[in-house]
Backbone bond lengths (Angstrom), bond angles and torsions (degrees), N, CA, C in turn:
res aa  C-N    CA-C-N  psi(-1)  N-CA   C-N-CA  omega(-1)  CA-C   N-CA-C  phi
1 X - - - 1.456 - - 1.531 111.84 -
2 X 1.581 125.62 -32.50 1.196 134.65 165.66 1.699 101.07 -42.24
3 X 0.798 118.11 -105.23 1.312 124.51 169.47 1.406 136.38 -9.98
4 X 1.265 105.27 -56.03 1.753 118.53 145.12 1.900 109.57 -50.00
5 X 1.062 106.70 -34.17 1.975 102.91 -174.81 1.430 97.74 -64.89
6 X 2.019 119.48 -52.65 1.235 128.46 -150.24 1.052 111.70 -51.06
7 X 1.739 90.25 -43.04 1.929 101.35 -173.96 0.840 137.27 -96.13
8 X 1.848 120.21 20.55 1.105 129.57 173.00 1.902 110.56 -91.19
9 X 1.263 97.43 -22.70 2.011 115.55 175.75 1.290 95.07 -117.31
10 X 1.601 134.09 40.12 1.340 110.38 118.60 1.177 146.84 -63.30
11 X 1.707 133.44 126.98 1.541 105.73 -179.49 1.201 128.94 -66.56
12 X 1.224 119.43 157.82 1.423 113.86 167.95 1.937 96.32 -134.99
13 X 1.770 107.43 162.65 1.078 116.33 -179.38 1.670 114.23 -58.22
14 X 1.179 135.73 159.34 1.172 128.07 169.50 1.745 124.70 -85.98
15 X 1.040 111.33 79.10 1.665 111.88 -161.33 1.727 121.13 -104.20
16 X 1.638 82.14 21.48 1.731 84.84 157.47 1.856 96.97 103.66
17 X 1.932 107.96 167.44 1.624 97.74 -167.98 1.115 98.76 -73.91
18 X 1.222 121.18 -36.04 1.501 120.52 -162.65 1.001 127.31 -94.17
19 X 1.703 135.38 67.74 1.595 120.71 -164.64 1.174 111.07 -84.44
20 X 1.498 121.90 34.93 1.461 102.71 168.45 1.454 99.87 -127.61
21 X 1.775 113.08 3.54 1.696 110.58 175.98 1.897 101.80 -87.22
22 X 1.206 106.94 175.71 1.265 125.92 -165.19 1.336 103.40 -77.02
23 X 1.496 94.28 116.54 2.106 109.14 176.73 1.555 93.96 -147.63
24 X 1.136 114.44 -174.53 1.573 159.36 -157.76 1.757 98.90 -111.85
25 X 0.894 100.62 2.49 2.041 91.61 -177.85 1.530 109.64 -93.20
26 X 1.505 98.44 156.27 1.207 93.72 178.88 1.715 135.77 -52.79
27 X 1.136 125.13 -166.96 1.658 108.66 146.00 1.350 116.35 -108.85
28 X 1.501 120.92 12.61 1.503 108.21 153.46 1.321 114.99 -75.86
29 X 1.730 119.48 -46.30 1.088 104.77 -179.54 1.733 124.74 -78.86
30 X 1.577 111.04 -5.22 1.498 84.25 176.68 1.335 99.87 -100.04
31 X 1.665 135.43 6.07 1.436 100.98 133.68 1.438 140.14 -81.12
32 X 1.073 123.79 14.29 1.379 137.50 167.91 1.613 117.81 -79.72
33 X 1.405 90.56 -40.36 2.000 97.80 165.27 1.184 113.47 -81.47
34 X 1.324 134.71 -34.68 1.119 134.27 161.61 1.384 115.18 -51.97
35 X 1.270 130.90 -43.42 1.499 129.38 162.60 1.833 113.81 -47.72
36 X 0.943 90.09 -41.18 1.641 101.04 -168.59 1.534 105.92 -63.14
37 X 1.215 107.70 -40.60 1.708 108.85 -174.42 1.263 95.48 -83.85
38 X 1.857 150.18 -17.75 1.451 127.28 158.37 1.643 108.96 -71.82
39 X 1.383 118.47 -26.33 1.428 100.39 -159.07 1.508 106.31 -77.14
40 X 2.294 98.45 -28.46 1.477 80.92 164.23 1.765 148.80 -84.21
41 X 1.400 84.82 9.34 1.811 92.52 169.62 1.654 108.96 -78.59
42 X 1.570 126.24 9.23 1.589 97.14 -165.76 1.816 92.08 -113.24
43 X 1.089 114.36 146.90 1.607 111.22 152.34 1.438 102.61 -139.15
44 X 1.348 89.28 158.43 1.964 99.33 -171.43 1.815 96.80 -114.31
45 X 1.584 87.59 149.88 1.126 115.78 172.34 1.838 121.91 -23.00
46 X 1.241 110.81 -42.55 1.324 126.79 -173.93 1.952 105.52 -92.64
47 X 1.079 122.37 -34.19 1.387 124.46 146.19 1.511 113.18 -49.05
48 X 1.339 129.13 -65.83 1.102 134.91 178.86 1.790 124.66 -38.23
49 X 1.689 112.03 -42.09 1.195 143.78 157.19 1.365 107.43 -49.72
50 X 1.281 117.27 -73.85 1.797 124.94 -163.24 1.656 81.97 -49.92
51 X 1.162 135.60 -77.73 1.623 138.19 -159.49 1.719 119.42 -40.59
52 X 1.492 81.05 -38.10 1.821 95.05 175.86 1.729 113.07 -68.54
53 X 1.520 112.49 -27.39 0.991 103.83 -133.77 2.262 78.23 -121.14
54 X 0.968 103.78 9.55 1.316 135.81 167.64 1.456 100.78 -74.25
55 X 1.771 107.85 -76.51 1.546 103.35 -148.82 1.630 96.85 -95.65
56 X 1.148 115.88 -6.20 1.357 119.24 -155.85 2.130 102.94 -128.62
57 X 1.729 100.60 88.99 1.199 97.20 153.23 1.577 141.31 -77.57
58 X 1.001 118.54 -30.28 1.270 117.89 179.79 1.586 122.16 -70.82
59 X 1.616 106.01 131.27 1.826 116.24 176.89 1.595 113.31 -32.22
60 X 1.057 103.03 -38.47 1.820 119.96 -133.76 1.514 74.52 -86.48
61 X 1.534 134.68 -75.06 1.481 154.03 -177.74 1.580 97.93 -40.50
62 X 1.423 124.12 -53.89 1.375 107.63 172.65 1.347 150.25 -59.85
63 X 2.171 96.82 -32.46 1.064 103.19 176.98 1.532 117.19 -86.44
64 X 1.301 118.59 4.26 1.340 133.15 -174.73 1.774 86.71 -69.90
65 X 1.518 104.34 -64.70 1.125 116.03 -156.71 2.035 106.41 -50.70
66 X 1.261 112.35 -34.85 1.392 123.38 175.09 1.321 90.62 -76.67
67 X 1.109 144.02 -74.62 1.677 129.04 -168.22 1.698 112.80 -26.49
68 X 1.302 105.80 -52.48 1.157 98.71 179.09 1.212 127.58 -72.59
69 X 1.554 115.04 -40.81 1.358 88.74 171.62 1.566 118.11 -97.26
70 X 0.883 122.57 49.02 1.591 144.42 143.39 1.818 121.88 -61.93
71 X 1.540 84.66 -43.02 1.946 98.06 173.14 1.360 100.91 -108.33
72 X 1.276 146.88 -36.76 1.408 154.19 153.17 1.945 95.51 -32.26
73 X 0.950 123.81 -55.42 1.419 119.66 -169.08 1.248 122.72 -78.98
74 X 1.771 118.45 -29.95 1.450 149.48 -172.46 1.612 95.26 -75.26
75 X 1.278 125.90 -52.85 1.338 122.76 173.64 1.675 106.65 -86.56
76 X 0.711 160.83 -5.68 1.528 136.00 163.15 1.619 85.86 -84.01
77 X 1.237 124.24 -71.68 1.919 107.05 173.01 2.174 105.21 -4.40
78 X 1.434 92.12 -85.83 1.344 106.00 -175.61 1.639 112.76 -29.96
79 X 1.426 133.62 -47.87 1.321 151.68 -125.86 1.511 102.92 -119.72
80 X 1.129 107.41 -22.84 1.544 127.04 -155.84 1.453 127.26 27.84
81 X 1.614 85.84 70.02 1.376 100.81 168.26 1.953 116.43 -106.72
82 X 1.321 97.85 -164.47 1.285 104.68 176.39 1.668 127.43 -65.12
83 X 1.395 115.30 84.71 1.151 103.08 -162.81 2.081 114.35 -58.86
84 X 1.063 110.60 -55.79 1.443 102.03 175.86 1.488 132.50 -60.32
85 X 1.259 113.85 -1.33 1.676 135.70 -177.51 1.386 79.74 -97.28
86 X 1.412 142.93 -44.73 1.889 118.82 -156.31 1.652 86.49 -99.39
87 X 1.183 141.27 -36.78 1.647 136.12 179.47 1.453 103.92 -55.40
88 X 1.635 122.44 -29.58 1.588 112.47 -175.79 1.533 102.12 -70.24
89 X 1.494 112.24 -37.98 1.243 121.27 -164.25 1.525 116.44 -58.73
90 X 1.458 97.48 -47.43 1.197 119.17 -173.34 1.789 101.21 -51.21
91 X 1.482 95.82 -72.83 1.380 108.76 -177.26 1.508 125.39 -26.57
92 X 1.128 92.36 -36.80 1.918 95.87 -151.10 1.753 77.97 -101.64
93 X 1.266 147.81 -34.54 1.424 137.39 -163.68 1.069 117.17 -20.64
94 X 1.459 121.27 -47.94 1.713 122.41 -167.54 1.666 98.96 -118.84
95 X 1.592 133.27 7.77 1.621 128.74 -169.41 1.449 91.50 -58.70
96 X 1.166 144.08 32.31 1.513 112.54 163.58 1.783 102.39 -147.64
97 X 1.757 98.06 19.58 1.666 97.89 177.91 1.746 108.73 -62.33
98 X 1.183 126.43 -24.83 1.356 134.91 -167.67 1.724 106.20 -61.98
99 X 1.506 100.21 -44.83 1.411 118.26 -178.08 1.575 137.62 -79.32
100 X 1.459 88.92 -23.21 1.100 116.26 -163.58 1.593 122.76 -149.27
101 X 1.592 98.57 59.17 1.729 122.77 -154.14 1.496 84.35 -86.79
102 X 1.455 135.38 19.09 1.481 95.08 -170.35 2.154 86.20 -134.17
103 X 1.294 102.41 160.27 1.537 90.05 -169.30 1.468 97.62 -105.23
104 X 1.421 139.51 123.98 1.850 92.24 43.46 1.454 100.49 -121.60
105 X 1.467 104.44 46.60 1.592 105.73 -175.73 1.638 123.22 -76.98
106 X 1.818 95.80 -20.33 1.378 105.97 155.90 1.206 106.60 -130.49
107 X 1.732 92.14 134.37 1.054 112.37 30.76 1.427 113.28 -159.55
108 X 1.814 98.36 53.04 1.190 119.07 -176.65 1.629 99.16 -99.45
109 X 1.297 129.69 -23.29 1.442 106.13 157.38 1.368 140.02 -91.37
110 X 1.489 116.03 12.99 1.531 138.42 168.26 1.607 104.66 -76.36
111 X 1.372 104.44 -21.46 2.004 104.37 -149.53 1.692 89.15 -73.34
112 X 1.888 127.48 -56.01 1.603 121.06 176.07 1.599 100.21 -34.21
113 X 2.019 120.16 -51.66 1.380 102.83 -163.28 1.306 120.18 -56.99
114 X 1.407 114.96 -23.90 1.485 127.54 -177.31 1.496 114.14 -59.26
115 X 1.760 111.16 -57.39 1.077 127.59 -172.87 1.362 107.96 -65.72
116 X 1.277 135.29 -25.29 1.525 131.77 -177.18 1.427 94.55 -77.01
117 X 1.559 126.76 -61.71 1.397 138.26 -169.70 2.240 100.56 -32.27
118 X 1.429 95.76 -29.44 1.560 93.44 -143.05 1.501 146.02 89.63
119 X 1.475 85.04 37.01 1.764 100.57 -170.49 2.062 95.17 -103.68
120 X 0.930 115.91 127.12 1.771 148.75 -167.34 1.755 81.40 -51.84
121 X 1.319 96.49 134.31 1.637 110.16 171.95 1.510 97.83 -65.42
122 X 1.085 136.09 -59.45 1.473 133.48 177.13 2.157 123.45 -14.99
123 X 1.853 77.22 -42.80 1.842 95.62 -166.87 1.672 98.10 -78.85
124 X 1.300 103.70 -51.86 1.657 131.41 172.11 1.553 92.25 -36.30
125 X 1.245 123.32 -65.15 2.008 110.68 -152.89 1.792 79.89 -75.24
126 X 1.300 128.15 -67.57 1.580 119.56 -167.71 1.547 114.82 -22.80
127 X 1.174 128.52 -61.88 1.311 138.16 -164.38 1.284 98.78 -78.76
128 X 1.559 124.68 -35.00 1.316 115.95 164.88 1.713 112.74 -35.86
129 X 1.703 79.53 -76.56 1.767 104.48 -166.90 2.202 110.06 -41.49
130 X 1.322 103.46 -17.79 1.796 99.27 -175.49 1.543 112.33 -74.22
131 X 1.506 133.23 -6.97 1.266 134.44 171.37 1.796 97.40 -111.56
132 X 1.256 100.51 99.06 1.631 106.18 163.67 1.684 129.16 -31.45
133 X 1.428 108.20 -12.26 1.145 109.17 -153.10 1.570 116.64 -105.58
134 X 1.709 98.90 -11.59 1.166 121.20 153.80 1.038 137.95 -60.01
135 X 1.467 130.33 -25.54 1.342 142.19 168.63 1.219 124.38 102.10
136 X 1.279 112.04 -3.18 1.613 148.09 -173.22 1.831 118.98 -58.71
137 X 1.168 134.06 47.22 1.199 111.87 -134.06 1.538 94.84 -99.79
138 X 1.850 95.88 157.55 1.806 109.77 -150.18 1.246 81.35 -95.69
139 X 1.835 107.36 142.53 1.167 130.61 174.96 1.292 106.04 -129.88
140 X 1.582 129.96 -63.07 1.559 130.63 171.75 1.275 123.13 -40.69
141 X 0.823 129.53 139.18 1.598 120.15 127.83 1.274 141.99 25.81
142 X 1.328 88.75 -73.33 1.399 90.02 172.87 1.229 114.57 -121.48
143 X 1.099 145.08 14.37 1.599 140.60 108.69 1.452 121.85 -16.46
144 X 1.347 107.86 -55.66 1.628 124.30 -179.14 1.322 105.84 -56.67
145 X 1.596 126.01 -52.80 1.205 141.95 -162.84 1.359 105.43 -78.99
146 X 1.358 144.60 -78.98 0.962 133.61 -173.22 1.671 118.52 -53.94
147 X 1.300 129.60 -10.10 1.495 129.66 174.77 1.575 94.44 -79.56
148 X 1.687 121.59 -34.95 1.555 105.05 -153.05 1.648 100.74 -93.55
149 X 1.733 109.76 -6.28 1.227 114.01 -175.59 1.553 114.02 -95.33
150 X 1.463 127.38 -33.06 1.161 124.17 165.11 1.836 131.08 -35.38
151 X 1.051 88.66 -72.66 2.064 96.57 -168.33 1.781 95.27 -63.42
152 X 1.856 124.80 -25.02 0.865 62.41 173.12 1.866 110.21 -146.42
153 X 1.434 91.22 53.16 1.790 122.80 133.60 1.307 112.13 -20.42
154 X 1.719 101.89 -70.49 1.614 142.74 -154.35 1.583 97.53 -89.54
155 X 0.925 112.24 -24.52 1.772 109.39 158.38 0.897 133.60 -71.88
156 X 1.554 105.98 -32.51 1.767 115.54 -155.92 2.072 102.11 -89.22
157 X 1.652 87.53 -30.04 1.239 91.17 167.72 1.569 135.99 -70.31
158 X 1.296 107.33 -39.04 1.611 116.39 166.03 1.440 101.33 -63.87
159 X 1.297 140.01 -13.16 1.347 136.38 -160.78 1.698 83.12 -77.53
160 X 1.744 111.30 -53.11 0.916 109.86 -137.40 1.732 98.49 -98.75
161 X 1.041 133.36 4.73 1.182 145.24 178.71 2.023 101.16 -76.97
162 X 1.720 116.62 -33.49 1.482 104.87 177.92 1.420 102.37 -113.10
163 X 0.790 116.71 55.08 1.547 128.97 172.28 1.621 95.58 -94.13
164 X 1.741 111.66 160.46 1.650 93.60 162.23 1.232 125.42 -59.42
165 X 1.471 107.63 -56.67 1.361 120.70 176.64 1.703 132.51 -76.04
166 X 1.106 92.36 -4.12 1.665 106.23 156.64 1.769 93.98 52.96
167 X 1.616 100.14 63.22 1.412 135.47 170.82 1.361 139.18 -115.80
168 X 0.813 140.99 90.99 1.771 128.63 173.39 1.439 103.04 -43.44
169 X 0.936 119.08 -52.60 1.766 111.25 -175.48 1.849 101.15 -58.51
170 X 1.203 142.61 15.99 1.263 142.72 -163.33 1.793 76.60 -131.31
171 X 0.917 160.34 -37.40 1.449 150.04 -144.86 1.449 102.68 -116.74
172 X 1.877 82.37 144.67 1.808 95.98 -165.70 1.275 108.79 -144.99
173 X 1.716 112.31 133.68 1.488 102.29 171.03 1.508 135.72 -6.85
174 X 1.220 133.46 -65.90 1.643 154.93 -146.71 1.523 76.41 -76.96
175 X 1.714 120.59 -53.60 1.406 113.19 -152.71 1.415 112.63 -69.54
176 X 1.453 108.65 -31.09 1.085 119.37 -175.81 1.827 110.05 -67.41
177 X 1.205 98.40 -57.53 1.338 101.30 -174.24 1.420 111.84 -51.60
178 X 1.492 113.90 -46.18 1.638 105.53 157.32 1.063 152.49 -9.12
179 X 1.911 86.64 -74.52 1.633 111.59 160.20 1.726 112.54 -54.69
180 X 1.051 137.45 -5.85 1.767 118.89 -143.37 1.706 73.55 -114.26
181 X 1.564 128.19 -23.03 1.455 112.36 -178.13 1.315 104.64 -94.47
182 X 0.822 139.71 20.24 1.518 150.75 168.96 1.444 117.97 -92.58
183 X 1.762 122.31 80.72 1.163 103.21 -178.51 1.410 141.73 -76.59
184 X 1.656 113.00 13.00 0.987 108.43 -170.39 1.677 102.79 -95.71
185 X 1.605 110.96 -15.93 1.996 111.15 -168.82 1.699 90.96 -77.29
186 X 1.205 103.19 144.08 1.537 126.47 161.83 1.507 84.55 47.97
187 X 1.274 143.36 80.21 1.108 109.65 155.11 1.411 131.76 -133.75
188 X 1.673 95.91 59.08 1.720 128.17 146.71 1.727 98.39 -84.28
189 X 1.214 120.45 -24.39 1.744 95.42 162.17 1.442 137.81 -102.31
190 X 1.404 99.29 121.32 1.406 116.17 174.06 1.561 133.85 -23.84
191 X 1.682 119.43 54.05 1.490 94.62 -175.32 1.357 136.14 -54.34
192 X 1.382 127.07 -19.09 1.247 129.39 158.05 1.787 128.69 -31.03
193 X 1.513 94.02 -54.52 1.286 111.12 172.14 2.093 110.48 -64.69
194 X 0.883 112.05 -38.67 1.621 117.55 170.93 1.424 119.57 -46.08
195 X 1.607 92.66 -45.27 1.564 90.14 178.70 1.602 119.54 -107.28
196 X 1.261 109.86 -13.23 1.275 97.51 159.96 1.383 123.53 -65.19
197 X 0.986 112.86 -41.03 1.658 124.18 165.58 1.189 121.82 -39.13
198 X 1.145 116.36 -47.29 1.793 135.06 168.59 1.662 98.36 -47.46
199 X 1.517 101.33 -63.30 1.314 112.53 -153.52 1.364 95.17 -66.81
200 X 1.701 150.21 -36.90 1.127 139.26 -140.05 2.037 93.12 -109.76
201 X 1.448 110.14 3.53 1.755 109.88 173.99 1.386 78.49 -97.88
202 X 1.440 137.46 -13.98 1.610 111.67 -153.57 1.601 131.71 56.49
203 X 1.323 96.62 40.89 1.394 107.93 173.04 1.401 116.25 -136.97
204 X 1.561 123.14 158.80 1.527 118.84 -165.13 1.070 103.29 -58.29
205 X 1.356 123.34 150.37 2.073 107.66 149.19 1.351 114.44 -48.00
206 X 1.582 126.83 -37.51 1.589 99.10 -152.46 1.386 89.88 -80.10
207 X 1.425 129.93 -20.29 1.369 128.33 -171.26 1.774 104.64 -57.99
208 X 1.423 106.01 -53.34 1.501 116.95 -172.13 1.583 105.48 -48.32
209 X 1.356 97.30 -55.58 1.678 101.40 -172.09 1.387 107.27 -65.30
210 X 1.246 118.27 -30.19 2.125 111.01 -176.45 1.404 81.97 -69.22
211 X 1.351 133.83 -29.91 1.855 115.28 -158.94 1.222 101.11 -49.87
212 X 1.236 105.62 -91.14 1.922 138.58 145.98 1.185 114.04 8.38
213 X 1.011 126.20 -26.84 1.218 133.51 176.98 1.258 122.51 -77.19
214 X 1.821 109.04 -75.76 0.954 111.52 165.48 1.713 128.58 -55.88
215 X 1.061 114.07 -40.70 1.582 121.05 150.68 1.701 132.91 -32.23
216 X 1.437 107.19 -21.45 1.135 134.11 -161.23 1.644 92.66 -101.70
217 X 1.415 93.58 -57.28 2.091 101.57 179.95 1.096 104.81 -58.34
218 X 1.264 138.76 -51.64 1.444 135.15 -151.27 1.460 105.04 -66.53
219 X 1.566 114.31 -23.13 1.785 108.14 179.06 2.114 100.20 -132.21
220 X 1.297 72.06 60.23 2.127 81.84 -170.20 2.053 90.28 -77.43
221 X 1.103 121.61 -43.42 1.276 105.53 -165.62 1.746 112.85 -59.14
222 X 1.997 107.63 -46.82 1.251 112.09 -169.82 1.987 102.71 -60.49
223 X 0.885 105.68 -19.67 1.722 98.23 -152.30 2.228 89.89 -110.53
224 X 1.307 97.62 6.48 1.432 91.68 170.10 1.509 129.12 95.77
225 X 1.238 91.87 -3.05 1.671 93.23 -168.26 1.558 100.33 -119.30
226 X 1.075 136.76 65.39 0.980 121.51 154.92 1.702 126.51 -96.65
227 X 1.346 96.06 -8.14 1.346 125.76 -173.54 1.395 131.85 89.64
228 X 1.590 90.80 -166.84 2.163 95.14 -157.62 1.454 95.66 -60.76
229 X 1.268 121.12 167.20 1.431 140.87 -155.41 1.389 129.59 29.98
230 X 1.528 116.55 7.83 1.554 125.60 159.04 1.203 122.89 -85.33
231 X 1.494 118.52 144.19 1.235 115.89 -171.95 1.728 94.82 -94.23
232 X 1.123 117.15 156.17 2.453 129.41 -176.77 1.566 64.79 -92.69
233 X 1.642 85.65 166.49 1.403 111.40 176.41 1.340 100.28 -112.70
C-alpha cells in the first residue's frame, strides 16, 4: 500500500484533460497522463479510514461503518473480487451521516465530498445506489452487496447488544429472524431492506444472515462485540 500511496502523488506534467485526444505531446508524456488518470482511480483502505474518521466522530457510527464492511469484505473474499475497492466502499457508505442527518441529504450531498477527496466514480454511484431514494439503481456487485449488507450490519449488532454476554458469537439465525418480526427491537432498522437485499444477491435470507454473522465474528473485538469483560480493539 506504501507504494500504491507514492504513486498516487506522483507528479506528472500537466498535458491537458484529455491525454488520449489529439495534441502535440510527446508519448512519454501522454503516457505519463495516462498514468495519472489510473493512479487517480485507486484509494486504499487507510485513506478511506482518515475520511471516515474526518466526518464521522462517533464510536457507535464508526463501528457500524466496520461492521459492514466486515460482510462487505467476507463476500468479495467469497466472489473474488476486489477486496480493498469493496472495504473503501463499505467504509465511507454513511462518512457524511454526522453532516448530513437529514434525508435525502445523505447521501447525495456527501457524494461531491467524495469526488473532491478522490474517491473512484465507481465507489461514488454504490453508496449512491444504497438509499433507494436517490434513483441510483444497483446493478454491480457491489452495489447489490453493500445495500443487502448495511441495515442489517445494524441488526446483527442490536441482536447482539441483548444477548447475556453482549456477543455476536452468542447470536443465531432463528434468533435473529425472531427479532426481525418484532416491531418494536431496533426499529430504526429497515427489515424490508434486509430482505430485499438477500433477494437482489439471490441468496436465502437465513443464508445471508449466517454469512454476516460469521463475518461479523471474525472482527467481533474491533467492532465491539465480542462481549462483557473483553476489551474492542
Amino acid at each position: 500500500m506504501e507504494a500504491r500511496s507514492q504513486l498516487r502523488h506522483r507528479p506528472f506534467p500537466d498535458v491537458g484533460a484529455d491525454p488520449c485526444g489529439p495534441s502535440k505531446i510527446t508519448i512519454t508524456q501522454r503516457f505519463r497522463a495516462a498514468l495519472r488518470c489510473v493512479v487517480m482511480m485507486l484509494m486504499t483502505r487507510s485513506e478511506a479510514w482518515d475520511i471516515l474518521c474526518e466526518f464521522t466522530k462517533s464510536d457507535s457510527l464508526r463501528r457500524h461503518a466496520l461492521a459492514v464492511e466486515a460482510c462487505v469484505v467476507a463476500y468479495a473474499r467469497k466472489l473474488g473480487e476486489d477486496e480493498e475497492k469493496w472495504s473503501v466502499t463499505a467504509l465511507l457508505h454513511d462518512f457524511d451521516w454526522e453532516i448530513h442527518p437529514d434525508l435525502p441529504d445523505h447521501p447525495t450531498k456527501g457524494e461531491p465530498i467524495l469526488a473532491e477527496r478522490g474517491v473512484p466514480e465507481d465507489i461514488r454511484r454504490a453508496i449512491l445506489s444504497h438509499a433507494d431514494f436517490t434513483g441510483v439503481p444497483r446493478v454491480t456487485p457491489l452495489e447489490k452487496t453493500l445495500f443487502a449488507c448495511d441495515e442489517l450490519a445494524g441488526f446483527l449488532t442490536a441482536c447482539s447488544y441483548v444477548k447475556p454476554g453482549r456477543s455476536i458469537a452468542e447470536v443465531e439465525v432463528d434468533s435473529v429472524r425472531r427479532k426481525m418480526k418484532d416491531k418494536g427491537f431496533a426499529r430504526q432498522v429497515n427489515r424490508d431492506d434486509i430482505r430485499h437485499g438477500a433477494e437482489e444477491l439471490g441468496i436465502p435470507l437465513e443464508q445471508h444472515i449466517a454469512f454476516c454473522i460469521e463475518a461479523m465474528r471474525a472482527r467481533a473485538g474491533e467492532l465491539g462485540l465480542a462481549g462483557t469483560g473483553q476489551t474492542a480493539g
